[in-house]
N, C-alpha and C positions, 0 to 999 in steps of 0.2 A: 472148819475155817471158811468152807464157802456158804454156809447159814451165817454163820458170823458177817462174812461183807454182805449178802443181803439183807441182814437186820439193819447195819447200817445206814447202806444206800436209802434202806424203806425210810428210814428215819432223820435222817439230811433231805430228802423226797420231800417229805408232809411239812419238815420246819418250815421249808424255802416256799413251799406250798400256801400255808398257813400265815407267813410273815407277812408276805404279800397280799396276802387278800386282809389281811388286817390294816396295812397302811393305807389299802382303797378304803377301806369302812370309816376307820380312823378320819382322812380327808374327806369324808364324805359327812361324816358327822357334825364337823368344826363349819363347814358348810351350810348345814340345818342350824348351828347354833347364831351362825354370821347373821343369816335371816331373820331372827327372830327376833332381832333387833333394829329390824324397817321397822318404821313406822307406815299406817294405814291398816287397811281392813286385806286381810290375805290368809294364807292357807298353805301347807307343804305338804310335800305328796312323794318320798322319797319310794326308789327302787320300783315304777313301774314297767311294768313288763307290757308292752301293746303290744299287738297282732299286727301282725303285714302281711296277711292274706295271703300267704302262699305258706301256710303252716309254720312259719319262722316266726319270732318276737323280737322288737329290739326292748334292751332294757336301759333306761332311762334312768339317770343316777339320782336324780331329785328335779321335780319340777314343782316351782314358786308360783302361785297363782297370788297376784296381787294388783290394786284399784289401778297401777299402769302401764297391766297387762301379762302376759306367760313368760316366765323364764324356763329355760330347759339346760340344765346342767351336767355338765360332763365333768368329773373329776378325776385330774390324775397326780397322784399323790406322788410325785417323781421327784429323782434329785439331780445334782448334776446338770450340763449345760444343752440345753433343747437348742435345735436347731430346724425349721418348717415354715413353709407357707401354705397357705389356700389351694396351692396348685398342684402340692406334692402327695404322691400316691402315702408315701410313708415320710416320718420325719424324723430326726437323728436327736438319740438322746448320748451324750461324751460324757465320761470319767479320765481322770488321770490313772497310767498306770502306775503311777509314783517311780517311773523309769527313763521318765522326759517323753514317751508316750503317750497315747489315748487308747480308750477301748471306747468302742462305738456298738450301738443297740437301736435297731429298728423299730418304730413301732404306727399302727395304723392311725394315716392324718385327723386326728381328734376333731375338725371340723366337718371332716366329710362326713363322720361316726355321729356328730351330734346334726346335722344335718338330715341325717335319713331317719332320725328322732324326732326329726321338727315335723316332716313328711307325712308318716307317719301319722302323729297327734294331729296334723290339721284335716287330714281323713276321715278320723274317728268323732271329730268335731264338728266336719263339716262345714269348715269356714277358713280362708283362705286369708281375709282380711284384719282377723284378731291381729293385734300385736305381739310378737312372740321375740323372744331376745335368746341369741345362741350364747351360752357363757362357758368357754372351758377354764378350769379354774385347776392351775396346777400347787404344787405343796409350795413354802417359803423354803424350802431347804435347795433349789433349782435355780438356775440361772436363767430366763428366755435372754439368749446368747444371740439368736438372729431370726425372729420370729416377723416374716412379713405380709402384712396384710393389706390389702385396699377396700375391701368394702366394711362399710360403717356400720352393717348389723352383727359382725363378729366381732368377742370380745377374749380375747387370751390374757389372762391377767394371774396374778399371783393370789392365795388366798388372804393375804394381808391388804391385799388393794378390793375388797371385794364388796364390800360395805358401799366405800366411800364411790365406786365405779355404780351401785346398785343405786343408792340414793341418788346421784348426780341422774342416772338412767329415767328414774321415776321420776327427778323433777321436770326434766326438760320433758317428756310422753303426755304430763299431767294424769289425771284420773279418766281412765278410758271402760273400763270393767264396772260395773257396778257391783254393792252387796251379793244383790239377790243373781248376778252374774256367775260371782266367785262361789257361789252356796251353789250354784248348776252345776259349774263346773267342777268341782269337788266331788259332786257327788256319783257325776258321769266319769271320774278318771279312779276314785278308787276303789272299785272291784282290781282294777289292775294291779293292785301292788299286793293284792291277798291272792298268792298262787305256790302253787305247792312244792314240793323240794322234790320233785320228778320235772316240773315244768322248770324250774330252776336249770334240773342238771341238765335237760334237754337243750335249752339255750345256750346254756356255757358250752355243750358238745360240740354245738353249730358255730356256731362264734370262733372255737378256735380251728374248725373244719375250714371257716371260708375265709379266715386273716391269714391262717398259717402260711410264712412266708418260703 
């Protein structure tokens, strides 16, 4: 009997486990395919892992390098009614409990995460003045219920708004990057996304080591 509920549990464990990190992939894929539908000269660079020199990485969900300028991507393929600002350490994801109810779920403020991702890449770059565009891109199945922001280089948008948010971004920027820019840059960012499933599980260690609430 008590092999029996440990099979179990193992096995509700790994589904909830595995669901989940497939809805990130998932979102993160529909993401690459959004892009590749800009128009201009550009390049995707999904899943890089850069260094922060203190033996940590952040990993970067997809970064677009395109003629106007860096996008760096944060995807959270969430559902339900978000709730955060700029200013909040974490920010509130709600479900109904079908009970007249809410359940409520914490999770670390996706700008501040994509931010020390911007940090980061312009380090490694070495250039402070490139253009770089913060974009967290949550799933169509979610509500942003009270998402507020002031400043104009953040962009929280839905994956359905993400095209026409990206096009609108390039036209008003113009072409700031050049070709032979985008081929530098390409070349210098990925070594980073070819790393191994020890450095992998090492980062996911640390990650849930330093958010865990």
């Amino acid at each position: 009997m008590v092999w029996g509920c440990l099979i179990v549990g193992l096995i509700l464990f790994l589904i909830a486990r595995f669901s989940v990190k497939g809805k990130g992939k998932y979102g993160e894929d529909r993401i690459y395919d959004i892009l590749q539908k800009v128009d201009g000269y550009k390049a995707t660079l999904p899943n890089c892992y850069l260094p922060k020199g203190n033996g940590e990485t952040a990993e970067v969900d997809l970064i677009f390098l395109h003629e106007s300028g860096i996008y760096v991507f944060e995807s959270k393929n969430y559902s339900g009614w978000i709730f955060g600002s700029e200013n909040q350490k974490y920010w509130t994801q709600c479900f109904s409990d079908r009970r007249g109810g809410t359940k409520k779920y914490k999770f670390y403020n996706p700008l501040w995460q994509n931010d020390t991702h911007i940090r980061v890449l312009q380090k490694i770059l070495r250039d402070k003045n490139v253009n770089i565009y913060s974009y967290i891109v949550f799933g169509n199945d979610c509500t942003l219920k009270d998402v507020r922001l002031s400043q104009s280089n953040y962009y929280v948008i839905q994956r359905r708004e993400l095209l026409k948010s990206v096009l609108e971004n390039a036209m008003y920027y113009g072409r700031v990057l050049s070709n032979e820019d985008i081929d530098n840059l390409y070349r210098m960012l990925l070594p980073y996304t070819e790393v191994s499933p020890e450095e992998k599980e090492t980062h996911n260690r640390n990650i849930q080591e330093k958010y865990r609430m």
